[in-house]
Every structure is written in C-alpha cells, then in structure tokens.
N, C-alpha and C positions, 0 to 999 in steps of 0.2 A: 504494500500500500504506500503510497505518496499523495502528498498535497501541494498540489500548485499554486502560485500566486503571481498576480504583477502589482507591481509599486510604482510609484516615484520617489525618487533621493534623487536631491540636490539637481532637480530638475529635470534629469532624465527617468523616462521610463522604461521599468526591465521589469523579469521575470525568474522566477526561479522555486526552490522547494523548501516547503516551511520544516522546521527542523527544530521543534520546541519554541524556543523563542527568536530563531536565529533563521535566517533566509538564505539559503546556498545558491549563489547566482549563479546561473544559466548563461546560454549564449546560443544563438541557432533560434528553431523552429520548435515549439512546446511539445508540438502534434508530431515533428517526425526528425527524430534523434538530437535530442537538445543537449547538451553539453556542459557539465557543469566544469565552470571557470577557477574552482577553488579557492572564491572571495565569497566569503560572509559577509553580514547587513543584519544586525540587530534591530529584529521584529519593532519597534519602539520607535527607531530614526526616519522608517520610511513612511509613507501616505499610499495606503491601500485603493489599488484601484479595481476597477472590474477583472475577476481574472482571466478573463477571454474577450474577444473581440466578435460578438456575433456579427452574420449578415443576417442574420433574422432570429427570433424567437418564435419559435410555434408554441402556444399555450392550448393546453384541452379545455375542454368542457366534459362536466357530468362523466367523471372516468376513476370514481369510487361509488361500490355500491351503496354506505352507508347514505351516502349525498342524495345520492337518486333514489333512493327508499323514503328518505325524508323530504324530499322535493315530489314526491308522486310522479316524477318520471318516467318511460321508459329506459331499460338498458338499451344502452343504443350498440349498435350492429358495427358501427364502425365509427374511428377515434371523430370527433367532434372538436373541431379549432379554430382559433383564431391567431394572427400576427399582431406580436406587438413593437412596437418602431424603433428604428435604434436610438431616437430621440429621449427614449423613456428611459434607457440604462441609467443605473446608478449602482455606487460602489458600496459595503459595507461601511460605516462613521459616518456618511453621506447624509444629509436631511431630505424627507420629502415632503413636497411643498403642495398645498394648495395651489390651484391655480387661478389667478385672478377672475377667471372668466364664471370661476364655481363656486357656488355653497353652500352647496349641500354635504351629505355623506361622504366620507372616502372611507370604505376598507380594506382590509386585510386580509390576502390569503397566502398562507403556508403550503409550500407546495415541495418538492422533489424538482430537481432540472436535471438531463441529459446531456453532456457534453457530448458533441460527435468528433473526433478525433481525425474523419478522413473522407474526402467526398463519397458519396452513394446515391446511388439510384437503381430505383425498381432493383432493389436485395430482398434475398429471402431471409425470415425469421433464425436460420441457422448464422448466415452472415454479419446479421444486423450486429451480433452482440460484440464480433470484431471491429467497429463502427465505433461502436461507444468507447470515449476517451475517459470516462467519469461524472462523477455527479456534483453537486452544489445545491444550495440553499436558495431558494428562490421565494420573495413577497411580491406576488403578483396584485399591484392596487389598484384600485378601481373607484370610478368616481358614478358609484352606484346608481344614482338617482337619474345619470342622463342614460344608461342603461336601456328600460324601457320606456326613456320620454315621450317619442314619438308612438304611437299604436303602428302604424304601418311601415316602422323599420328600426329594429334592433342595432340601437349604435355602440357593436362592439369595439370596434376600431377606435371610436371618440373617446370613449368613457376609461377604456385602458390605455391609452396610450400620450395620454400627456407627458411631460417632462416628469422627469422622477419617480415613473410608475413602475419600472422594469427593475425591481433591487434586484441582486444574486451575487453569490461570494458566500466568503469569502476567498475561496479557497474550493480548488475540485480536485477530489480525489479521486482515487483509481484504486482497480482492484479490489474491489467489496460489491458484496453480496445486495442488491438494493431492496432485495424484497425482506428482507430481516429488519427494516429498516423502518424507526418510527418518526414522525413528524411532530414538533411541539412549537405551538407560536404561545410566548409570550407578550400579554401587552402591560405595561408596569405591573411588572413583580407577579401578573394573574393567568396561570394556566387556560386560554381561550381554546386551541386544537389541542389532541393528539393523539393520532390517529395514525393506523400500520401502513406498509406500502405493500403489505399484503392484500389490503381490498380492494387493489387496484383491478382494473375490468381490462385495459389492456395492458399489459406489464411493460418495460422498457424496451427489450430486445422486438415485440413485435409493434411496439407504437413504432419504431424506429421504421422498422420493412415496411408497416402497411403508409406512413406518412412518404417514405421515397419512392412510394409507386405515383405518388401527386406530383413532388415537384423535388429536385435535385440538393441532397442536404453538405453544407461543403462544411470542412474542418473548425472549427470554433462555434457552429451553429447550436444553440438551446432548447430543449424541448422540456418545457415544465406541463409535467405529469398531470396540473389539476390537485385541487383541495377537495376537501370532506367539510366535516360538518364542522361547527365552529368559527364559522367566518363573520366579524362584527366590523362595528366602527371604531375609527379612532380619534382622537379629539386632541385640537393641540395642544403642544407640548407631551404628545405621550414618547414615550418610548416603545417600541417595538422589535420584537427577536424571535426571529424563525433557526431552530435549534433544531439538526438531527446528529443522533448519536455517532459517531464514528465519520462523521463529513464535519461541521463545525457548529458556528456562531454567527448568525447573518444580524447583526444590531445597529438599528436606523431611528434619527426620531424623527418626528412627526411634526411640521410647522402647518 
C-alpha cells in the first residue's frame, strides 16, 4: 500500500508519497513509473493540493442500496451519472464557499472516489481493476435546493458544480481492498454517515468497465462511487471531514 500526494513548497508544485509525516519526492509520471528522488518534505512545510489532476469527475447517483430503499427508488440497471467541472476541484484545508448567486442549502456527501491510473475504453470487468490506480476521499457538495428548481429539468450540472464543490484528497492510495471499506462524514465533532462500500450496487472494478463502454477514461480521471444515507446540511463556519479507514482525512470548512 502507498499514499500519494501533490503539494506546493516554496512555490512549486510536486508530488510524491506520504510517509508518516514526511513526503518522499517523486519525479516523473505518478501513473507510470515515478521515481522517487530521495529528498524528503516535512508533511507540515508544504500546502496540500488536489492529488491528481482530473479531466473529468464522473459522480453516481442512487448506487447504494441503503439510499435507494430509503429514497423508494428503483435499483437501477445501470450506473446513473453525472460530471462535475474541473472548476469545482478543491484540495483538502481548502474552504468551500457559498456562492454569491445562492442561498439556500449546500450539503454534504461522503463518498469513495476511483483513481484511474491509465487510459480505457470499452474494458471488460476483468480488466477494469488493472485501470484503477487507487482510491480517495471525496465530499461531493451540492447546492441542493437548485437541484429540482425547475419541474421540467433536473439541474444536475448547476447545482454540483460551482467552485469549490468537487473536494477529494487527500491522499490516494493503492492497493486495498475497497469493499472492506467504511465511509464516515463528520460535520463538527457529529457522526452524520457511515456506511460500508459493501452496499455498493455496482462495485469499482465494474462501474469502471461499464462507464468506459460511454466514453474514454484517461489517467488521473475520478469516479466517486455515490453516498448512502446520511446526507445533511451545513451551515457556516462548520467544519466538515469525510474519513475512510485505511485511505485518510478529507477536512474542509464551510464558509
């Protein structure tokens, strides 16, 4: 197992593997044989940034059955998504903002995210899992109330993708098991999720195959799994932390 990150120090930005509290720089490509340069960076001196560069986020919908039991849903037949922009990326210490245009609701979802580690298209479910580079912490937020504003059109696009809605970090690991794997959001100090990635309805390896049958997934690209039940508001000044065991600490606040 390993944990990835990129930073900035002293103005430039790099990448490398966290290592307790110390960052082992890198050099090269993350995704295809990176290099480590045998300079440390005490965890502490740098500014954590996103640790990957997506060209796009794919987010699910309704892809735990606790959610869709409690929503009167059907199980749906096949992964349900949306993209969210790279406009909305934000890095773990980062704040997320209101955005002037809104004021209503913004919440909180704790999700799983999929690193893909190397382009795919149309792969089968055997392949996919060679695909996946690792996982990460994702708060997928939403500016709920523009959601179903209109009756005749679902502004998924609008409502998730403002600036600062895409958190994830800090850190993607590798080599773990994802469906052993629990999700917990913290909002100040108060257990809101937490919930297995065992109730997941399509797991990682084939969200991956059946999503590259749509459209071509390249190296750094994210695919957050979708929340369960538990998803609230947050109100400013909160603090907010989507925790999974053995991937990390995703801690953002809320302006």
């Amino acid at each position: 197992m390993a944990q990835w990150l990129r930073y900035r120090y002293q103005g430039q930005i790099g990448f490398g593997q966290l290592q307790g509290e110390q960052i082992a720089v890198h050099s090269g490509d993350m995704f295809n044989q990176a290099r480590a340069t045998g300079e440390h960076l005490k965890l502490k001196e740098v500014v954590l940034e996103i640790p990957c560069v997506p060209s796009k986020m794919i987010a699910l919908v309704d892809n735990f059955h606790a959610l869709v039991t409690k929503l009167e849903h059907a199980v749906p037949e096949e992964p349900l998504y949306f993209l969210k922009s790279v406009n909305s990326f934000l890095a773990a210490g980062q704040t997320i903002r209101t955005p002037l245009s809104y004021s209503g609701k913004v919440v909180y979802e704790g999700e799983l995210g999929i690193v893909i580690g190397q382009r795919c298209k149309e792969i089968s479910e055997a392949d996919a899992a060679k695909c996946i580079f690792g996982y990460t912490c994702i708060n997928d937020v939403t500016a709920i109330e523009i959601l179903q504003r209109n009756p005749g059109y679902a502004q998924w696009t609008r409502s998730k993708c403002f600036d600062t809605f895409g958190v994830f970090g800090p850190v993607i690991t590798t080599d773990i098991d994802p469906m052993s794997l629990h999700i917990k959001t913290i909002l100040n100090d108060q257990e809101r999720q937490n919930y297995p990635v065992s109730d997941m309805i399509f797991a990682p390896a084939k969200l991956v195959s059946l999503i590259s049958q749509d459209m071509t997934l390249e190296a750094g690209d994210v695919i957050a799994c979708g929340t369960s039940v538990g998803v609230g508001s947050m109100k400013t000044g909160s603090q907010v932390s989507i925790m999974i065991d053995g991937i990390g600490r995703l801690d953002n606040r809320f302006e």
